[in-house]
C-alpha positions as CSV (number, residue, x, y, z in Angstrom):
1,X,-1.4,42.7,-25.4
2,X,-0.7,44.4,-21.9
3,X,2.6,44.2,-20.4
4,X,0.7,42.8,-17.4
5,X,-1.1,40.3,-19.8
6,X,2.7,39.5,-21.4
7,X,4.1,39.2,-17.9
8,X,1.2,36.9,-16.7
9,X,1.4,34.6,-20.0
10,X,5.7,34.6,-19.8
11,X,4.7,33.4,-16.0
12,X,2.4,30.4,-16.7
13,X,4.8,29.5,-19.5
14,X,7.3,29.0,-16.9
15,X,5.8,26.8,-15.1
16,X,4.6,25.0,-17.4
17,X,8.3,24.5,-18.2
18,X,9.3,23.9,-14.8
19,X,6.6,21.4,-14.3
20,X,7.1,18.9,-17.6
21,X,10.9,17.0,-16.4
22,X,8.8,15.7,-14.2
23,X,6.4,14.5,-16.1
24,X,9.2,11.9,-17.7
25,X,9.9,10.5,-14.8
26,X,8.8,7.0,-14.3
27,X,6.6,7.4,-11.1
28,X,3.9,10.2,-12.9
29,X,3.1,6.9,-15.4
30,X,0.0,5.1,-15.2
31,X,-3.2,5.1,-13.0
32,X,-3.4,5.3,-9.1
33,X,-3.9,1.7,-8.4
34,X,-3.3,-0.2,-5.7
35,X,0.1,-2.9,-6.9
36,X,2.2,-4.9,-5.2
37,X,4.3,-8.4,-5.0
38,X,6.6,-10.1,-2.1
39,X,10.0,-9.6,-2.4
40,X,11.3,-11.2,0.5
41,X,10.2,-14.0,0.7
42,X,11.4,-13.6,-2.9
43,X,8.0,-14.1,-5.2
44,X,8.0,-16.5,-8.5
45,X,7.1,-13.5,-10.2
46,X,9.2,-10.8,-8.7
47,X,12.3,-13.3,-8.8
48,X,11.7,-13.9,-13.0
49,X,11.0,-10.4,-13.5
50,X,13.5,-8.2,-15.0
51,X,13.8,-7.0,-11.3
52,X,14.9,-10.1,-10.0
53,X,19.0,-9.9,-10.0
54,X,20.8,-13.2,-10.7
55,X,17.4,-15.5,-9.8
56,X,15.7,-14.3,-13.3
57,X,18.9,-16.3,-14.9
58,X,17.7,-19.5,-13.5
59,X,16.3,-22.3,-15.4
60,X,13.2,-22.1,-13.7
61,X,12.4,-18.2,-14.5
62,X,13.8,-19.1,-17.8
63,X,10.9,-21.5,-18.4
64,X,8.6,-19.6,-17.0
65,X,9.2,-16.7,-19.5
66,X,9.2,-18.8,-22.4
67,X,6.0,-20.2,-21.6
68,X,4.8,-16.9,-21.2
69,X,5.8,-15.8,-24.0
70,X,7.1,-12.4,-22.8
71,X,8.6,-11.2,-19.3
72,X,7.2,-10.1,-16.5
73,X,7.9,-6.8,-16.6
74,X,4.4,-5.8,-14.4
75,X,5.4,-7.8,-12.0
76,X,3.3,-6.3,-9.1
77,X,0.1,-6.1,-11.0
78,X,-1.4,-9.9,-10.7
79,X,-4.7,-9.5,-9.6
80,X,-7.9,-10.6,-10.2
81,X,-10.9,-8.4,-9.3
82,X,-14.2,-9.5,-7.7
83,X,-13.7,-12.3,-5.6
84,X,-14.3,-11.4,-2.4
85,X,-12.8,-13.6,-0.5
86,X,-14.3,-16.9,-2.8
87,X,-10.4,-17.5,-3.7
88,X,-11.0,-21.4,-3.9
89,X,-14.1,-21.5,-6.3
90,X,-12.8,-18.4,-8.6
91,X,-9.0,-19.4,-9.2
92,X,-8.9,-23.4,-10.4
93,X,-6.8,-25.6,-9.3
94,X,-2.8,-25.8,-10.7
95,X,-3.0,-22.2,-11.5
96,X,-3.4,-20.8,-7.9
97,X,0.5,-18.7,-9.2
98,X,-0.7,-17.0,-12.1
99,X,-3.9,-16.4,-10.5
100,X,-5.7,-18.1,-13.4
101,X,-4.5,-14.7,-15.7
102,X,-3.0,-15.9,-18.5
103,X,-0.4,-13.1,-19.0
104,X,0.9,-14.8,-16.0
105,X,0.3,-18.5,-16.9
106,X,4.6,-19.0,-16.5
107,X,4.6,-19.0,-12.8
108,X,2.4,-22.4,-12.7
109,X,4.9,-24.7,-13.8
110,X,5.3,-27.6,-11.5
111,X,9.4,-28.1,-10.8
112,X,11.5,-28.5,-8.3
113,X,14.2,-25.7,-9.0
114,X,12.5,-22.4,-8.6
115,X,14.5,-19.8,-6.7
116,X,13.7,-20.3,-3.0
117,X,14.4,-18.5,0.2
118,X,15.5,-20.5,2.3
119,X,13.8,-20.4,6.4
120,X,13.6,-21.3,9.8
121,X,10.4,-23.5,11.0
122,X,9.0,-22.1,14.2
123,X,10.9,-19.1,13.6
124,X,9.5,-15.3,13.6
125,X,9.5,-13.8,9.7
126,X,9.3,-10.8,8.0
127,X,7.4,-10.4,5.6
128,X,8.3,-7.0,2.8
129,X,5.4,-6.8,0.4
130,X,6.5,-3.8,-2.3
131,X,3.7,-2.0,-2.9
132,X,3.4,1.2,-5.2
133,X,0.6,2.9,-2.8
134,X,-1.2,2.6,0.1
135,X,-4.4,0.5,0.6
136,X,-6.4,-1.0,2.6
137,X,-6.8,-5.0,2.8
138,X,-5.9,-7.8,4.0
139,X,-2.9,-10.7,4.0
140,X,-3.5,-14.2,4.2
141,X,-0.3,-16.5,4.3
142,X,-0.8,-20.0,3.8
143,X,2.4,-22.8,3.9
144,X,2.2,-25.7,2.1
145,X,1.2,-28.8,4.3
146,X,4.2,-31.5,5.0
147,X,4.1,-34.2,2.1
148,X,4.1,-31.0,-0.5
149,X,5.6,-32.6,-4.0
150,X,6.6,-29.4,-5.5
151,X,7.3,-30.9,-8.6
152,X,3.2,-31.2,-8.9
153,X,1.0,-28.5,-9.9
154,X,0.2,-26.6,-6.8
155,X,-3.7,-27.4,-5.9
156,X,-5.7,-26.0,-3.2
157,X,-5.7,-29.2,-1.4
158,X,-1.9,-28.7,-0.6
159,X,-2.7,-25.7,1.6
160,X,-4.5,-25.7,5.2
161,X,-8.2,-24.1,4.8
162,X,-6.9,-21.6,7.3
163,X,-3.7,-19.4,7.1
164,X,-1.0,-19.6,9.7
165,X,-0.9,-15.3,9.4
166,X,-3.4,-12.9,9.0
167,X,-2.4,-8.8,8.8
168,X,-4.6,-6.3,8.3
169,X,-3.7,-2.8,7.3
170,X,0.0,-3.2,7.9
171,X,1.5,0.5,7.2
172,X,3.2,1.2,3.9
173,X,6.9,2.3,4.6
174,X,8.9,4.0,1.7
175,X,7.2,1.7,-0.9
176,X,6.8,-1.8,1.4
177,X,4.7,-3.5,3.6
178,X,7.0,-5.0,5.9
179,X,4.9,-7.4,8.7
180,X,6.0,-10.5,11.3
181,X,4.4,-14.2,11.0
182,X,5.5,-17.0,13.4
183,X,6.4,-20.0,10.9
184,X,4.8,-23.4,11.4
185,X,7.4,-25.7,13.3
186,X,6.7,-29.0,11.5
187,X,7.8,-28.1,7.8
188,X,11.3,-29.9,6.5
189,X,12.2,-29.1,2.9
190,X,10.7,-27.0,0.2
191,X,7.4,-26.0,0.4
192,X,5.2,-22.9,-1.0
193,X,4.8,-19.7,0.9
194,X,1.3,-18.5,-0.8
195,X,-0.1,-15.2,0.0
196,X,-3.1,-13.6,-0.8
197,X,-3.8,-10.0,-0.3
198,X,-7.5,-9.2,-0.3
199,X,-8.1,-5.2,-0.7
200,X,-10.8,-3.8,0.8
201,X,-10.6,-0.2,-0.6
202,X,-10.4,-1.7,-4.4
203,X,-11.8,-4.7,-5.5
204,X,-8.8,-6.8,-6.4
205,X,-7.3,-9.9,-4.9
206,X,-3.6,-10.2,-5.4
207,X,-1.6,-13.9,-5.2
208,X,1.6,-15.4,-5.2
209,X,3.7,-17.9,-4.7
210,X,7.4,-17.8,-3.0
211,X,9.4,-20.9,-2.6
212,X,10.8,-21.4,0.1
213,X,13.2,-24.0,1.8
214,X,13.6,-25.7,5.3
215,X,16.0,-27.9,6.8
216,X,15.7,-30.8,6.3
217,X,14.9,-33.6,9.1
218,X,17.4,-35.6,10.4
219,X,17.5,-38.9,11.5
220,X,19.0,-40.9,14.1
221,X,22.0,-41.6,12.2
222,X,22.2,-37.7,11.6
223,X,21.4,-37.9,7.7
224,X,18.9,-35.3,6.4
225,X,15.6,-36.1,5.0
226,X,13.0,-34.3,3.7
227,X,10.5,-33.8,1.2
228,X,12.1,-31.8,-1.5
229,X,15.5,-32.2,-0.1
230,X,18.5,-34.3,-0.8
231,X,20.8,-36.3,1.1
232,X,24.6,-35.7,-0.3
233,X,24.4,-31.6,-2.0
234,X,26.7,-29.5,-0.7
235,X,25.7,-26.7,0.6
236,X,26.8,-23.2,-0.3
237,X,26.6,-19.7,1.8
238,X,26.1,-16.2,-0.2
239,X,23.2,-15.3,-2.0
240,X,22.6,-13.9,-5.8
241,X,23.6,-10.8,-6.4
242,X,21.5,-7.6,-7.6
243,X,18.3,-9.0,-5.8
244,X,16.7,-5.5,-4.8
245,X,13.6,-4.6,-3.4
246,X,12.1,-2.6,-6.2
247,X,13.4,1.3,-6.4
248,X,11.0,4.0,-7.8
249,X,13.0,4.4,-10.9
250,X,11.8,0.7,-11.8
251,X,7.7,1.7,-11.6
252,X,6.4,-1.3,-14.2
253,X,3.4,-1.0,-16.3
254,X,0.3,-3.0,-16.4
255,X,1.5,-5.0,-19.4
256,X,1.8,-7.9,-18.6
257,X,14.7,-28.3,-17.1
258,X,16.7,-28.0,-13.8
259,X,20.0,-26.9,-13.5
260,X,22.0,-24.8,-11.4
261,X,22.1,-20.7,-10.9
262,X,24.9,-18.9,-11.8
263,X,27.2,-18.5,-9.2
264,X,26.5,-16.4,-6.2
265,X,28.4,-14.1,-3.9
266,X,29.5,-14.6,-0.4
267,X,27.2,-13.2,2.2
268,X,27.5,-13.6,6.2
269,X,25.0,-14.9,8.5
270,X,21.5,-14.2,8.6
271,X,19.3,-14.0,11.7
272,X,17.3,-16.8,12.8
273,X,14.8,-14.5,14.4
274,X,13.8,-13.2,10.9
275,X,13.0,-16.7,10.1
276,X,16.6,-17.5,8.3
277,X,18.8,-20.3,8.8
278,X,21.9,-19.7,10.1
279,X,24.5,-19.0,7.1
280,X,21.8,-18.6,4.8
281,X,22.9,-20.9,1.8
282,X,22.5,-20.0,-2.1
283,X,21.8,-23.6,-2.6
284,X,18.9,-26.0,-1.8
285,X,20.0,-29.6,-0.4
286,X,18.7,-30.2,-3.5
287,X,21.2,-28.5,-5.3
288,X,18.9,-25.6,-6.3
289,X,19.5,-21.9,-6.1
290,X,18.1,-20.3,-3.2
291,X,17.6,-16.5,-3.5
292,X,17.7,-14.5,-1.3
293,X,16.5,-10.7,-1.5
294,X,17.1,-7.6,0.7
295,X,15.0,-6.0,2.4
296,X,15.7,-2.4,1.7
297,X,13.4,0.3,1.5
298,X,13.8,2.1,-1.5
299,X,10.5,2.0,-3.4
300,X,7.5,3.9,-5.0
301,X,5.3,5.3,-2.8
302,X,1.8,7.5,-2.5
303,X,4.4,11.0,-2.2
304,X,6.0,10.2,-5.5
305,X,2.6,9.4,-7.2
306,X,1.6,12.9,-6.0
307,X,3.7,14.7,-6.6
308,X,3.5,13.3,-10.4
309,X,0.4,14.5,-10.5
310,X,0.9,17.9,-9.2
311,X,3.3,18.3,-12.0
312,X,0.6,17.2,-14.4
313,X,-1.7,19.7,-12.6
314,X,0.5,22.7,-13.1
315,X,1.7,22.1,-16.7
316,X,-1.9,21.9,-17.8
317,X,-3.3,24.7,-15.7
318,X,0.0,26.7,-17.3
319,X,-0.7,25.7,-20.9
320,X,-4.6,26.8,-20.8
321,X,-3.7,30.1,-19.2
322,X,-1.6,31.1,-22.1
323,X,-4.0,30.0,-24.5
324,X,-6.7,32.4,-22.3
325,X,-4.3,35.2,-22.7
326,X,-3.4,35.1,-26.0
327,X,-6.8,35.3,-27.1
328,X,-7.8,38.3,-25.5
């Protein structure tokens, strides 16, 4: 072998070297496919998944794992490809959360006690939809109408036939979609945020289901009533703790009886223009936990996925390199 030969093969070799860390971190895994979930308002299946801080503690996410039969660790991958937009003859009634997948059957349980996020009617919201990359589609949001029993298996009938939002293309921002909606002003109680995202650049349709809570109504004597609501909880401020939008060390794989939450932590105020009540409470007038998630930006995005497979790239162009030169 020439030394330039044993120079060039000691060269590729480095790289090679250089390039395979990367290769064990967790954003390289697993194809380039559009995923994503709402996590804020907090999802059913982002709020049970391992993700979810103190709401995946709660009875209800409890439940919904055992009848799962294992977590939901791929939380952002419930999808269902090939509807095209035929959502209410593809995905039967009572199993409009799991999307009809069974790896995801859990989420339809009809009870009163899932973690909630509790809002502002007629208030402006934002939306943060974590996303791994970038594609194009669109989001539908659709609120339960008023009469909504939650404690009934959620049926296309309880939603309008038209959303109250629809965003298309909304930019992905360090690993979130992050986009306003104007809330419907006559809601009291807990109801269903669902959301559909449509993709136009794949061809998957992605749902969920985040429960969410409004004040209740009050009445001439001042007592609050609502569906879904009761008259005499107390209410708490704070919100779990460890409720995170999704970091990029926490990339999942495509795997796939009511009672109170453990007890949260103080937190101040929220901002009624970002469709919060004022003091944002941990606890339903029901008595139920209300989560409440952050909106923070950390997340896995088209740059990390990239640069994942750059690193792929170079080891393999490295390794067959010296495997050229060492057989000349």
């Amino acid at each position: 072998m020439t030394r330039t030969t044993r120079i060039a093969a000691r060269l590729s070799v480095t790289a090679a070297a250089a390039a395979a860390p990367l290769l064990l971190l967790p954003w390289t895994a697993g194809p380039a496919q559009a995923h994503g979930a709402p996590t804020d308002p907090v999802s059913r299946v982002y709020a049970c998944s391992p993700e979810g801080g103190s709401a995946k503690g709660t009875a209800a996410c409890r439940a919904a794992v055992s009848a799962n039969g294992a977590p939901f660790t791929a939380w952002d991958n419930l999808r269902v490809a090939g509807v095209a937009g035929r959502d209410r003859q593809v995905i039967p009634d009572g199993r409009l959360c799991s999307g009809n997948l069974p790896a995801y059957r859990g989420l339809d349980i009809a009870r009163a006690d899932w973690p909630a996020t509790r809002l502002t009617p007629g208030s402006r919201m934002t939306m943060t939809y974590a996303s791994t990359i970038a594609h194009t589609g669109t989001f539908r949001l659709y609120l339960t109408k008023p009469g909504y029993d939650p404690a009934k298996p959620l049926k296309w009938s309880d939603l309008p036939s038209r959303p109250f939002a629809e965003v298309t293309d909304p930019p992905l921002r360090n690993g979130a979609y992050h986009f306003g909606a104007t809330l419907p002003k006559d809601r009291t109680g807990r109801q269903m945020l669902y959301t559909i995202w449509q993709n136009t650049s794949t061809p998957d349709t992605y749902y969920s289901c985040s429960d969410v809570v409004f004040p209740a109504a009050r009445t001439a004597s001042g007592a609050g009533a609502g569906a879904g609501t009761g008259s005499g909880a107390k209410r708490e401020s704070g919100k779990p703790e460890d409720a995170k939008t999704p970091a990029a060390s926490s990339r999942p794989s495509d795997s796939a009886h009511p009672s109170r939450a453990a007890s949260p932590r103080p937190a101040g105020s929220a901002s009624a223009r970002d469709g919060r009540a004022s003091g944002s409470p941990a606890a339903a007038d029901d008595g139920t936990p209300v989560a409440e998630t952050t909106r923070a930006d950390a997340g896995p995005s088209a740059p990390l996925l990239a640069g994942g497979a750059a690193a792929v790239l170079v080891l393999t162009a490295g390794a067959a390199l010296a495997l050229r030169l060492r057989n000349r």
